[in-house]
C-alpha positions in Angstrom: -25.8 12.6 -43.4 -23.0 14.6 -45.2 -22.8 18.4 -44.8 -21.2 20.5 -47.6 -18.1 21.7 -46.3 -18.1 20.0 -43.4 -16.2 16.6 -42.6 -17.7 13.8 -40.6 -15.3 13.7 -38.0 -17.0 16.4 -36.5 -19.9 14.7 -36.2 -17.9 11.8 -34.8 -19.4 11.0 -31.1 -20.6 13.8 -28.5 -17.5 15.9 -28.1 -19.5 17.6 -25.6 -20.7 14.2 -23.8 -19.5 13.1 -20.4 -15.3 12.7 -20.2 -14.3 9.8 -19.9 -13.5 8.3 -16.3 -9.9 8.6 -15.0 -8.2 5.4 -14.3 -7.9 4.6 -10.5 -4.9 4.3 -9.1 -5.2 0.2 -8.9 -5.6 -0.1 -12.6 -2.8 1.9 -13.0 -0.9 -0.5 -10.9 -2.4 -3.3 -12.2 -1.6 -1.7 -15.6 2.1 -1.0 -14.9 2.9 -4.3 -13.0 2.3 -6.2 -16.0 4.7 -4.2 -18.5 8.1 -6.3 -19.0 11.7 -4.6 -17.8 14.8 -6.1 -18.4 16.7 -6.7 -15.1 20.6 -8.2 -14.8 20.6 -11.2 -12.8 24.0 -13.5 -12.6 25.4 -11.2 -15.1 23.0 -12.5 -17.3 20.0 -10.2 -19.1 16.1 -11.4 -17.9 12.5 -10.4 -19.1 10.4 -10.1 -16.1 7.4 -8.0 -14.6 7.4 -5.2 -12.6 5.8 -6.6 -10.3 7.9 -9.7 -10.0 10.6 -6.9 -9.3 9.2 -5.6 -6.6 8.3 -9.2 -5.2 11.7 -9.6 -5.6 13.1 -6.2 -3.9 10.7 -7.0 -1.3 12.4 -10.4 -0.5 15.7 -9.3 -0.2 15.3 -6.3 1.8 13.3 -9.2 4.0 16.3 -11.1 3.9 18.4 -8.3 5.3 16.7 -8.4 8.3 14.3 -4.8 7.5 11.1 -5.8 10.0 8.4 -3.6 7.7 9.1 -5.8 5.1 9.3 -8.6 6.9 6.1 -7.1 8.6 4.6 -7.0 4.5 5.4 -10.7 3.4 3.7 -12.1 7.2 0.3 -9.8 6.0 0.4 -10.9 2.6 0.9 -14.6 3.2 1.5 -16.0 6.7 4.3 -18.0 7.4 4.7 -19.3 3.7 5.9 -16.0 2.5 8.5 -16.2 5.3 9.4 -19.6 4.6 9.9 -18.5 1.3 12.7 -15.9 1.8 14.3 -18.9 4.1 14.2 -20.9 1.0 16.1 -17.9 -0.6 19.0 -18.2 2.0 17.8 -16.2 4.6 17.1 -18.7 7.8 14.2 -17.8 10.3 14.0 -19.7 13.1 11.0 -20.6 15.1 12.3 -17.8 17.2 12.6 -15.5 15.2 9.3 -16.0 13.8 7.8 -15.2 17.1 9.7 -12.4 17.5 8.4 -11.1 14.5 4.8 -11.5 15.6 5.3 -10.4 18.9 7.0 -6.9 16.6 3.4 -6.9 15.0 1.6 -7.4 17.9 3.1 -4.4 19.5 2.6 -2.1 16.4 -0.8 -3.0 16.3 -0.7 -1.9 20.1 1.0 0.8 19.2 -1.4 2.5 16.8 -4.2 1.6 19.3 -2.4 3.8 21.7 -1.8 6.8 19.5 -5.7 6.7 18.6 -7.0 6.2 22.2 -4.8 9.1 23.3 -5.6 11.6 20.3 -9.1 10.3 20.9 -8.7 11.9 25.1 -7.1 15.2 23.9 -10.0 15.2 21.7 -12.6 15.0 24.1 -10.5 17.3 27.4 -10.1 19.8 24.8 -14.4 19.9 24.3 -14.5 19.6 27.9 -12.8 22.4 28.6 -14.9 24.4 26.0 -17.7 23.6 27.8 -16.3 24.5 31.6 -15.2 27.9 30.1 -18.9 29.0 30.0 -20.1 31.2 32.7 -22.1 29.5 35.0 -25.9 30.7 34.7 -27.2 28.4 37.3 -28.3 30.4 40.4 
């Protein structure tokens, strides 16, 4: 239905209706990691992803020996990601691969720790609330 004097854009929708939904941050990613950059590789000019970037910043700081990324590629896939980065030139023993899992091991042990003992102040800190009451008992 046309108004005099009035356009129909402004009938367009419900501009008063609901907003529409922010994009969560793993879309955005998602979003992002697909857009094309140009990198220089060999001196030459290449078309990749963003995310194959950072797959491939993430390899190399593995291969320089960094333990969180090396941590990162173990998570993400096992011993194939870590074979992978040998393939890149990097070697990793058998021994060095159970070094690295022992290094997980103990940060998992680790984090334990911090929780169990935040958990203990936690619960001195409510006892000693409760033994600063004045004893009522006769």
């Amino acid at each position: 239905m046309q108004f005099p004097g009035v356009s129909s854009r402004e009938f367009a929708g419900n501009p008063t209706g609901k907003k529409k939904k922010d994009e969560s941050l793993l879309e955005k990613v998602k979003k992002l990691g697909g857009e094309e950059i140009v990198v220089h590789k060999g001196g030459q000019k290449q078309v990749i992803s963003n995310l194959d970037a950072v797959a491939h910043a993430l390899l190399a700081k593995a291969q320089s020996g960094h333990i969180p990324a090396i941590k990162i590629l173990i998570d993400l896939n096992g011993e194939e990601a870590v074979m992978a980065a040998s393939a890149m030139g990097y070697d990793i023993t058998p021994a060095d691969l159970a070094v690295l899992e022992i290094e997980a091991d103990w940060q998992v042990l680790l984090e334990k720790a911090k929780l169990d003992a935040a958990a203990t102040v936690d619960e001195a800190e409510e006892g000693s609330i409760e033994d600063d009451r004045p004893d009522t008992a006769g």
